[in-house]
C-alpha positions as CSV (number, residue, x, y, z in Angstrom):
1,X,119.0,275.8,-9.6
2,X,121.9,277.3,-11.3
3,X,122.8,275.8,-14.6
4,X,124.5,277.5,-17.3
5,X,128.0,276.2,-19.3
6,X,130.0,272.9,-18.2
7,X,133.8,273.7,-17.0
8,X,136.1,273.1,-20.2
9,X,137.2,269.5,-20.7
10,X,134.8,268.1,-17.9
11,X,137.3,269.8,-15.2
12,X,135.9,268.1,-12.1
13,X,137.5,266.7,-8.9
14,X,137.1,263.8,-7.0
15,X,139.2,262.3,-4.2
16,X,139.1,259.9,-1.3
17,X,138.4,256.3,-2.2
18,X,138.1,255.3,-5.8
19,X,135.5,256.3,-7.1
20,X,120.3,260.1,-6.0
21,X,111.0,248.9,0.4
22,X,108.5,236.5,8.8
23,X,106.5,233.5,9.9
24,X,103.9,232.6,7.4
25,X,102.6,234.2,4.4
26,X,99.3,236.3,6.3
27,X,101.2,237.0,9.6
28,X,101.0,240.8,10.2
29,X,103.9,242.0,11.6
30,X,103.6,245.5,13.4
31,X,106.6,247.7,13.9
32,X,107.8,247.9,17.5
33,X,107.1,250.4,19.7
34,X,108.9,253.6,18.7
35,X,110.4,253.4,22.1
36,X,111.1,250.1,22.9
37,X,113.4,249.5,25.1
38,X,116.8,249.0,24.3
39,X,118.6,245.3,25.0
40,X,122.2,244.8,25.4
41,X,125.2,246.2,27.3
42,X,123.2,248.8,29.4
43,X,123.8,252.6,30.2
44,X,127.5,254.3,29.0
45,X,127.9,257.6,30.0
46,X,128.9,260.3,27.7
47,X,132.3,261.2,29.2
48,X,135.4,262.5,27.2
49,X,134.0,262.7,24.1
50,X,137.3,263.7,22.1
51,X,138.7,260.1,22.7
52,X,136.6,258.4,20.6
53,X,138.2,258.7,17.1
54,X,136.8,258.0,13.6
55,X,139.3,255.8,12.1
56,X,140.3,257.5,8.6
57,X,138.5,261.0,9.5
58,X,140.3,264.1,8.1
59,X,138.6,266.1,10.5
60,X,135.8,265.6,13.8
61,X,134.0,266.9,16.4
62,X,131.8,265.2,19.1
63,X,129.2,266.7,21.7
64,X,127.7,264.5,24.5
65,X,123.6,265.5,24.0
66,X,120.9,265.2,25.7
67,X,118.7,263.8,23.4
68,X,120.3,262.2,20.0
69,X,116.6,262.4,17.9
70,X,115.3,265.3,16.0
71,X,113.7,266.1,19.4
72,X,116.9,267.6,20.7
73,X,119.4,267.8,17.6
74,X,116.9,270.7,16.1
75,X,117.2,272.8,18.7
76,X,120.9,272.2,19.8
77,X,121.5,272.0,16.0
78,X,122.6,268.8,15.3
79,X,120.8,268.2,12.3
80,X,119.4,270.7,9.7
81,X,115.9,270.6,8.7
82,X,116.5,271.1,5.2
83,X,118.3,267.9,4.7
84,X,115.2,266.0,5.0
85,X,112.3,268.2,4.5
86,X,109.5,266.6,2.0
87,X,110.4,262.6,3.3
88,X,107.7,262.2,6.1
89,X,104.3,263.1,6.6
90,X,104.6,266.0,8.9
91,X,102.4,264.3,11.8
92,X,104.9,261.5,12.3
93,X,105.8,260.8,16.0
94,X,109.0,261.9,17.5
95,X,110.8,260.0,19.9
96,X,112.6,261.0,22.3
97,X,114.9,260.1,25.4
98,X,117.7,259.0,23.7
99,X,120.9,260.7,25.3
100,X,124.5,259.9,24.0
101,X,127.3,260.9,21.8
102,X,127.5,262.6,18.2
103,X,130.5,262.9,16.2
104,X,130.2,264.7,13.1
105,X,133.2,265.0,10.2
106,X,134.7,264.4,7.2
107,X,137.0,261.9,5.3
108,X,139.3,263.5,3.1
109,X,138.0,265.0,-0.3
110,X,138.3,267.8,-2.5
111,X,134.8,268.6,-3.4
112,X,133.4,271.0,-1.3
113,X,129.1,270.6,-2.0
114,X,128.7,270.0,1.4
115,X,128.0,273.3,3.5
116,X,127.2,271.7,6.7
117,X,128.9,272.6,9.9
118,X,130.6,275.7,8.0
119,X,132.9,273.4,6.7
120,X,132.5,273.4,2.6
121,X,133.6,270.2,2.4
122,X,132.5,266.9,1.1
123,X,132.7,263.3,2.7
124,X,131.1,264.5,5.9
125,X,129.5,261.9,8.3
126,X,127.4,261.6,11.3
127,X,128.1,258.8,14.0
128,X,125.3,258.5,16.5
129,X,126.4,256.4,20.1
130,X,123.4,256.1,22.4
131,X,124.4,255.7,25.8
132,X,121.5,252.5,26.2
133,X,123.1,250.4,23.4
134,X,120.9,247.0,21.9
135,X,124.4,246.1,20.7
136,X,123.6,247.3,16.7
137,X,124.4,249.4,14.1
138,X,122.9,251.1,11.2
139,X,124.6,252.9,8.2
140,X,123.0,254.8,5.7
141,X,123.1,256.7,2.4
142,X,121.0,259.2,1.4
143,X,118.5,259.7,-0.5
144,X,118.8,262.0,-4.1
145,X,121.6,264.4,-3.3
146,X,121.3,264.9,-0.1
147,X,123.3,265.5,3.1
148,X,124.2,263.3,5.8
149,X,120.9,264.2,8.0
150,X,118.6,263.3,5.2
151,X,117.1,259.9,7.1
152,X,117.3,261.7,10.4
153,X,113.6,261.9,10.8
154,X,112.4,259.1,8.5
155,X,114.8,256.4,9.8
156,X,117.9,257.7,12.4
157,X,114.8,258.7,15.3
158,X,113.4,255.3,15.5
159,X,116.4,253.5,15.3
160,X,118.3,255.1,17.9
161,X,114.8,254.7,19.8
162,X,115.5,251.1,19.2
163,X,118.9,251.5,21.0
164,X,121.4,251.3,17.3
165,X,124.1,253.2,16.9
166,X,123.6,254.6,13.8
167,X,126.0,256.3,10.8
168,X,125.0,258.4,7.7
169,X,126.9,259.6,4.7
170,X,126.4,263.0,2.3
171,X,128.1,260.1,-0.1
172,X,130.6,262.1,-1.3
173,X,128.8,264.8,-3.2
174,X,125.6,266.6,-2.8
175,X,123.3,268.9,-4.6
176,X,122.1,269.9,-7.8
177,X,125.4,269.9,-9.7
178,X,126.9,267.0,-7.9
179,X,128.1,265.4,-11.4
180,X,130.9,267.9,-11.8
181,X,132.7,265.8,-9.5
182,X,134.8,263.0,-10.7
183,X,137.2,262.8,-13.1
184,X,135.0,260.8,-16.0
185,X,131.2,260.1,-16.5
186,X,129.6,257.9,-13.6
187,X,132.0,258.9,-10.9
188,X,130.7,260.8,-8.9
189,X,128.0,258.3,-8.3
190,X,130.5,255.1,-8.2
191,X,131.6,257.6,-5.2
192,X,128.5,257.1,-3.6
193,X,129.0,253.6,-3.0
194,X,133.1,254.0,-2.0
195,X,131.7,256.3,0.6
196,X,129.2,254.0,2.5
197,X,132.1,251.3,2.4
198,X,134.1,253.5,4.3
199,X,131.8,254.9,6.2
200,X,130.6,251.4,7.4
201,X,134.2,250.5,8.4
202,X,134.8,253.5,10.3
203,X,131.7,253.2,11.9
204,X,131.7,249.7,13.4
205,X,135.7,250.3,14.9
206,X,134.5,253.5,16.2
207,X,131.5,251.5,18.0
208,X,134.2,249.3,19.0
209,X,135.9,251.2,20.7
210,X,133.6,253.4,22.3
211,X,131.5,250.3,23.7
212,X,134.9,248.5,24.4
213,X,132.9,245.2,22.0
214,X,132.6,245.1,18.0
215,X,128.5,245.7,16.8
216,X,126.8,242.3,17.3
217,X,124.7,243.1,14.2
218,X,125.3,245.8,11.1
219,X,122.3,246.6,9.4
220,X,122.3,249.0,5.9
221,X,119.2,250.7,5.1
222,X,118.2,253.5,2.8
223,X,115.4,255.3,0.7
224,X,115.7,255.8,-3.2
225,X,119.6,256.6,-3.9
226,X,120.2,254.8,-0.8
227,X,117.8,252.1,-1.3
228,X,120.5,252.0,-4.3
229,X,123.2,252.1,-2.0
230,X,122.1,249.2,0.1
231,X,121.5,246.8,-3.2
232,X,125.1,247.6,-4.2
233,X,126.8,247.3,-0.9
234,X,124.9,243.7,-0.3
235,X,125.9,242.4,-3.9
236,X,129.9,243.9,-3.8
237,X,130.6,243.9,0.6
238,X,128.3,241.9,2.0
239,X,131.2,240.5,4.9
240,X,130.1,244.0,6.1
241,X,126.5,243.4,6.7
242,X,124.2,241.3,8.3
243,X,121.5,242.2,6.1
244,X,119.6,245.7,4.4
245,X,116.1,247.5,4.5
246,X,116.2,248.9,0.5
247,X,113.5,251.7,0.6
248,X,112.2,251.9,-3.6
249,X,116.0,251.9,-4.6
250,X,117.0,253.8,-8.0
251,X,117.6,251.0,-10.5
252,X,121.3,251.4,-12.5
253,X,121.5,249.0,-14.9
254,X,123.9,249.3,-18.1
255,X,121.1,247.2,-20.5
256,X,118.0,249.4,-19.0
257,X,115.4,250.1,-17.6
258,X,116.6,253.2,-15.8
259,X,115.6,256.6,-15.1
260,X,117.4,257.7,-18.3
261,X,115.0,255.5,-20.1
262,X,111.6,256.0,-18.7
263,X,112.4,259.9,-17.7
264,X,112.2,261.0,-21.3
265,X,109.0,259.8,-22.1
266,X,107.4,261.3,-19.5
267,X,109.0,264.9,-20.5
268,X,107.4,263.9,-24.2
269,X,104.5,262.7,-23.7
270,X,103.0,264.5,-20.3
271,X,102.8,268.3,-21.8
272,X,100.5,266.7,-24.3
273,X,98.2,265.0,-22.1
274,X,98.5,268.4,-19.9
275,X,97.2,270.5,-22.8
276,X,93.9,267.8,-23.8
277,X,92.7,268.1,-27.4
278,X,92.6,265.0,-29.5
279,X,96.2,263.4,-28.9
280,X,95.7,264.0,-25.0
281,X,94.4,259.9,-24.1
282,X,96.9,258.6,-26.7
283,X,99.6,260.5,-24.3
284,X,98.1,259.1,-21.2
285,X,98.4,255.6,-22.7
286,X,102.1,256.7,-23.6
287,X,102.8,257.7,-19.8
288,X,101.4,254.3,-19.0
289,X,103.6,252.1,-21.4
290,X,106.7,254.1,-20.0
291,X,106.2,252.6,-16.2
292,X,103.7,255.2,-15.0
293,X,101.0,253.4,-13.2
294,X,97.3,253.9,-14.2
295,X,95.5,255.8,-11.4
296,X,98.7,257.7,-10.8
297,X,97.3,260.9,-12.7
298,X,97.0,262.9,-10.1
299,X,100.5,263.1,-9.2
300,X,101.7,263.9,-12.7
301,X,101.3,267.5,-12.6
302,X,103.4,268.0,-9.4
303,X,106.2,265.4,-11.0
304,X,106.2,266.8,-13.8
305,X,107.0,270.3,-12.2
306,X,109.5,269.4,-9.3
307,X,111.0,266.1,-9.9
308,X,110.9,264.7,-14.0
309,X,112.8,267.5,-15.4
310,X,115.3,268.0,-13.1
311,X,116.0,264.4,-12.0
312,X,116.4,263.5,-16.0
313,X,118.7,266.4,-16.9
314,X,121.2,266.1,-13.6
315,X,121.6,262.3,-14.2
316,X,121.6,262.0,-17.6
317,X,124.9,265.0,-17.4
318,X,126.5,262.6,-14.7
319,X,126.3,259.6,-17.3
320,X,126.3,261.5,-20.8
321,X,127.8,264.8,-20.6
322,X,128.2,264.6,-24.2
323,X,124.6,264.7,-25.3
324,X,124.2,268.6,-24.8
325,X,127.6,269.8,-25.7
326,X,128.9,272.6,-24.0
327,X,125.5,273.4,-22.3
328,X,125.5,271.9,-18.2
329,X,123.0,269.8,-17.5
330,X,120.7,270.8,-20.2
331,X,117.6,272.8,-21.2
332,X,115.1,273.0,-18.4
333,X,111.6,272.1,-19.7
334,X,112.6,272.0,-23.3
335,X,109.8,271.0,-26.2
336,X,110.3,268.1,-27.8
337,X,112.4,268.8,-31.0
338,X,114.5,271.3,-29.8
339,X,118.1,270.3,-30.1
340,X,119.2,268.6,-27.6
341,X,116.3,268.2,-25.5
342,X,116.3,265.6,-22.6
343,X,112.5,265.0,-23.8
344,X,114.2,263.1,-27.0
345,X,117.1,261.5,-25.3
346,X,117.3,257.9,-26.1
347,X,119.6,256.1,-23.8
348,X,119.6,252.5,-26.0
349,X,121.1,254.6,-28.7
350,X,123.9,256.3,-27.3
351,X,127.4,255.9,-27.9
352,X,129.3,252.6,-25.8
353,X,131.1,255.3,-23.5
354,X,127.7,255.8,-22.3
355,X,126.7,252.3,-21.5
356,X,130.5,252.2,-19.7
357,X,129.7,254.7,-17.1
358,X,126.4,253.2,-16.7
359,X,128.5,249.6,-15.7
360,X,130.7,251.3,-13.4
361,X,127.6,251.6,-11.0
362,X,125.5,248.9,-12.2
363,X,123.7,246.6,-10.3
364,X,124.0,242.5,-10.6
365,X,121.1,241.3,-8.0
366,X,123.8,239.4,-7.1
367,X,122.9,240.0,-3.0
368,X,125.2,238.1,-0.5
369,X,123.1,238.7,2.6
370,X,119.4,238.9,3.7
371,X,117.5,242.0,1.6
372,X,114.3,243.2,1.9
373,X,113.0,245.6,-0.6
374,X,109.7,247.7,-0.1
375,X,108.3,249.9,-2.7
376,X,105.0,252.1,-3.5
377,X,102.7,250.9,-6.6
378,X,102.2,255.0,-6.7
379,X,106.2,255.6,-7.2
380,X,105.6,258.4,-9.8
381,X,109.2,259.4,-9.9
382,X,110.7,255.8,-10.0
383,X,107.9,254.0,-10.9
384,X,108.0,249.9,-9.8
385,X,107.6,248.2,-12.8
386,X,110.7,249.9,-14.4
387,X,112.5,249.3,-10.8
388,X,111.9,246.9,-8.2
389,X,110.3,244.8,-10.0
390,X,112.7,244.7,-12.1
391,X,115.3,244.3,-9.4
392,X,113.1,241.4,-7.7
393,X,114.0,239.2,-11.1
394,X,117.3,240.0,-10.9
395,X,117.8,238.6,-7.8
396,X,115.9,236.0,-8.9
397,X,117.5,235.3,-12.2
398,X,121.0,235.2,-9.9
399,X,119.8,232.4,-7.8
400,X,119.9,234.5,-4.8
401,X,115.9,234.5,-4.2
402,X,116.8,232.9,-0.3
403,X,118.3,236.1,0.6
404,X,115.1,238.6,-0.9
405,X,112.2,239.1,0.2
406,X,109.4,242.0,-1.4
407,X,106.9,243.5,-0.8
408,X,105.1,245.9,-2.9
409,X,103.0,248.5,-1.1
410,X,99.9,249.5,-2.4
411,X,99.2,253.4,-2.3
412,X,102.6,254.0,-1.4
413,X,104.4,256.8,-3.9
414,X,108.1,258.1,-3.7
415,X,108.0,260.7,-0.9
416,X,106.0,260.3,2.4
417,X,104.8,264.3,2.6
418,X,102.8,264.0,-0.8
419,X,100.5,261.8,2.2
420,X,99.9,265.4,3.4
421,X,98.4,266.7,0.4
422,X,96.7,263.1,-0.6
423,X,95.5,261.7,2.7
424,X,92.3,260.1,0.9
425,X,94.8,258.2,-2.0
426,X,97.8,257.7,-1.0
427,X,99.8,255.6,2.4
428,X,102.9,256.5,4.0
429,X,106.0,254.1,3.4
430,X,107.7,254.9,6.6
431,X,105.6,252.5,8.9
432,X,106.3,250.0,6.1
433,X,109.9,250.6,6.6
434,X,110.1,250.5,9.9
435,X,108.0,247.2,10.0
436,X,110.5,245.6,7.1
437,X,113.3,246.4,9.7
438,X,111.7,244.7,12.1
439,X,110.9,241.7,9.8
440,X,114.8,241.9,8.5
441,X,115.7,241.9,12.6
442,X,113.4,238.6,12.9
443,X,114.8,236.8,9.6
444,X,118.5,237.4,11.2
445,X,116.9,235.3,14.1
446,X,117.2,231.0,14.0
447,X,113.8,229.6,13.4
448,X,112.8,232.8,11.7
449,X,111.4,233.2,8.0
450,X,109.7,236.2,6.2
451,X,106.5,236.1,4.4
452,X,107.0,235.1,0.7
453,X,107.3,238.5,-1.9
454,X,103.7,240.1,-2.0
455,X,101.6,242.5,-2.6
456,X,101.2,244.6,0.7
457,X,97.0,245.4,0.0
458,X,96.1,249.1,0.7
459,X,93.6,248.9,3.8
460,X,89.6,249.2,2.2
461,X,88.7,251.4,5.3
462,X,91.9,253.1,7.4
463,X,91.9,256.3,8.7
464,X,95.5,258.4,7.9
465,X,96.6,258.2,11.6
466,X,96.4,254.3,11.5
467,X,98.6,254.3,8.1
468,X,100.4,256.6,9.5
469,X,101.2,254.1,12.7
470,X,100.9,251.1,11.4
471,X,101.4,249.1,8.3
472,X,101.4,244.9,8.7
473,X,103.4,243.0,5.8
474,X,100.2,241.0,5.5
475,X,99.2,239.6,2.0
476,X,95.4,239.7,0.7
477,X,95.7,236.8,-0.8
478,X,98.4,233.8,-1.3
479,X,99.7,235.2,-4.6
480,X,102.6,237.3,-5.9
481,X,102.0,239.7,-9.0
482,X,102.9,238.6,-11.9
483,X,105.8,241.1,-12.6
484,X,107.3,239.9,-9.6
485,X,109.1,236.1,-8.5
C-alpha cells in the first residue's frame, strides 16, 4: 500500500470510452449440478484460434486449452491466483472438462495498473468459448479493484460448467491507487461501467462469429463493485441484457447512504469500543446506528484492520480529492481529530463538486430487465441496510418492482473465505449465487415466476459442507422484512 503526495493538479489519465445477491413463495430451488450438461449447438473444435477477433481490441491473444476452469488455467496459467484469492471458501468444488478457446487482451487505454500478461496495461479482458456451447453468455465486472480473473473461481468455473461463454473486465483500472486515473473526480469509476458496455459488445460479436449464431441469452452478473456494475448496466443498457445476478452491489448514490457515509463512523466509533472502559457499549450502539448489524461483532476486528480504513480513504480520494489537500488518499488509521482524518469525514457536508462526481455514477433503480439481488445480513464491509435494502426501494419507488426480485441471506457476510475462519456463524454466498442464476435462468423462461423478495433463513442445523453445496431461495415464513418491498 504505497501512499504518499497526489500528482500536482490531479494529473491523471484516462482513455478509451468516456468515462470497487421462481414458482411459489416456499419452493426451494437448488443450483444445478456443477456439471450439467451443456444444451445447445453441440461440440466446436478449437481450430485456428487467431481468426476469431475481438471487435475493438488494441491487442489479443488466444490459446485453444484443454480445460477452460481454474482446473486447467492454474497450471497452464490462464488465470492468476491472486486475482481472486479471499472470495470462496477454500473447499469449494472445481469443475472440470470444459475444453475450448481463451482470448485474452486489451481495448485501448493509457493507464497501465493492470500487470497481467506482462503487458502494463489497462482495459484487459478475458473471453472464454467452450467448445460444448448452451448457446449463452455471461459478462462480468469485478469485484473492488480487481483484475479480470477475479470471478474466475467464484462464478467463471460453474458457468462455463454450465456450457456459457463467458467475458470479464479489469474495468478499466485496478488496484489500490486506481483513482489517479481520470481526468476529474468520479471517473475512473464512471470507467468502470463504460468498460463492461464495451466489453459486452465485443463479447457477444466475438461469440458470433466464432459460433457462426449471435448468444441466445446475455446474462450480467457480479459481486460487490460488480454487483454495482450489473445495477448500472440494467438501469442505463439494458437492450444488452436479458437479465443480472447482482451479488451485495456497492450502493452509489449522490443523496446517500454510501460507503462514504457509513465508513466514517465505523473508523470513529470502533477504536472506542476496541479499547472497553465506560464509553465502549455507547460505541457499540454507534456501530449499530451506522448500518453494522447487531451480532456482527466478531467481524469488526478483522474489518476494521483489512477493509474500513482502506476502502474509506481510496474511495473517498476518487470522489473528494480535495478533503486531504495535497496528501493521496489520506492518513491511514488516523484518530479522530486529527486534521483531515477520514474518521471525521462528513460526506452530507461537503462542497456540490462532491455530490457531482457522486451523480456521474449514481444509481436510479431504474432496472429495464429482470434483476435479482442477493446479499448477506452479516455484510460487515457494505452492510445491507445501508445498501440493498436500500437499493430494493429504489427499485421499488421507480415502479420497476416486476423486474426485481431479493433475497436477503441470513449468515451471509461480504467475502466467502471469512466461512473458513467462521464455519459455526457464518454461510457462504456462492451456492446462493449460483442458485439466483439459476432462478434468473427460470424467470427468463414463459410460465416462470420467482419467489416474492425474502428473507433467505439461515438453516437451524446444517453442517458447512451442506452450505457450502447447497443453499434453496426458500422463505421461513410468507413475509418480507420490513426494510425491504
Amino acid at each position: 500500500m504505497r501512499f504518499s503526495f497526489r500528482p500536482p493538479a490531479r494529473a491523471r489519465r484516462r482513455g478509451g470510452p468516456a468515462g470497487l445477491a421462481l414458482a411459489a413463495l416456499t419452493c426451494a430451488l437448488a443450483p444445478a449440478p456443477a456439471a450439467a450438461a451443456p444444451v445447445g449447438s453441440g461440440a466446436i473444435h478449437c481450430t485456428h484460434p487467431t481468426q476469431v477477433r475481438v471487435p475493438g481490441a488494441e491487442h489479443q491473444r488466444a490459446a485453444c486449452l484443454a480445460e477452460l476452469t481454474t482446473a486447467g488455467t492454474v497450471v497452464s496459467g490462464h488465470t492468476d491466483l491472486a486475482d481472486w484469492a479471499g472470495l470462496t471458501p477454500k473447499d469449494l468444488a472445481v469443475p472440470s472438462g470444459v475444453p475450448g478457446l481463451q482470448i485474452d487482451g486489451y481495448f485501448p487505454d493509457t493507464s497501465t495498473t493492470n500487470t497481467n500478461n506482462g503487458w502494463n496495461h489497462d482495459a484487459q479482458f478475458v473471453i472464454r468459448l467452450p467448445d460444448r456451447w448452451n448457446g449463452g453468455l455471461v459478462v462480468a465486472g469485478t469485484p473492488g479493484n480487481r483484475e479480470q480473473y477475479a470471478n474466475d473461481r467464484a462464478i467463471a468455473d460453474w458457468v462455463l460448467s454450465r456450457g456459457y461463454a463467458y467475458a470479464a473486465t479489469d474495468k478499466g483500472n485496478t488496484g489500490l491507487a486506481f483513482h489517479r486515473d481520470g481526468k476529474e473526480p468520479g471517473d475512473a469509476i464512471a470507467e468502470w461501467n463504460d468498460r463492461l458496455t464495451q466489453l459486452t459488445r465485443a463479447a457477444r460479436a466475438t461469440v458470433a462469429r466464432h459460433y457462426h449464431r449471435p448468444p441466445s441469452r446475455t446474462l450480467v452478473t457480479g459481486m460487490s463493485n460488480g454487483g454495482y456494475l450489473v445495477r448500472w448496466q440494467l438501469e442505463n443498457h439494458p437492450g444488452l441484457y436479458d437479465g443480472g445476478v447482482d451479488w451485495e452491489g456497492t450502493l452509489w448514490r449522490s443523496g446517500g447512504p454510501t460507503l462514504l457515509d457509513f465508513l466514517p463512523r465505523a473508523l470513529r466509533h470502533y477504536p472506542v469500543h476496541a479499547a472497553g472502559g465506560e464509553e465502549a457499549d455507547a460505541a457499540r450502539s454507534a456501530l449499530h446506528t451506522a448500518g453494522f448489524p447487531a451480532e456482527s461483532e466478531f467481524l469488526w476486528p478483522y474489518h476494521h484492520k483489512v477493509y474500513w480504513d482502506l476502502t474509506q480513504r481510496i474511495y473517498r480520494e476518487e470522489l473528494d480529492p480535495g478533503f486531504d489537500g495535497p496528501t493521496e488518499a489520506g492518513t491511514p488509521f488516523c484518530a479522530s481529530g486529527t486534521p483531515a482524518c477520514d474518521a471525521d469525514y462528513d460526506y452530507a457536508a461537503r462542497p456540490r463538486e462532491v455530490h457531482k462526481a457522486m451523480k456521474k455514477i449514481a444509481l436510479t433503480g431504474r432496472i429495464g430487465k429482470p434483476l435479482i439481488t442477493l446479499h448477506g445480513t452479516l455484510d460487515v464491509l457494505l452492510p445491507i441496510t445501508r445498501g440493498s435494502d436500500v437499493y430494493a426501494r429504489m427499485v421499488h419507488q421507480a415502479g420497476r418492482d416486476q423486474l426485481h426480485r431479493y433475497y436477503r441471506i441470513e449468515g451471509g457476510t461480504h467475502t466467502d473465505a471469512l466461512v473458513d475462519t467462521h464455519p459455526d456463524r457464518l454461510r457462504p454466498l456462492t451456492p446462493c449465487h449460483r442458485t439466483a442464476f439459476t432462478a434468473l435462468e427460470n424467470w427468463l423462461s414463459p410460465g416462470h415466476r420467482p419467489p416474492a423478495s425474502h428473507t433467505v433463513p439461515m438453516p437451524e442445523q446444517a453442517d458447512p459442507a451442506t452450505l457450502l453445496n447447497t443453499c434453496p431461495l426458500k422463505a421461513r415464513g410468507d413475509t418480507a422484512p420490513s426494510s425491504t418491498p
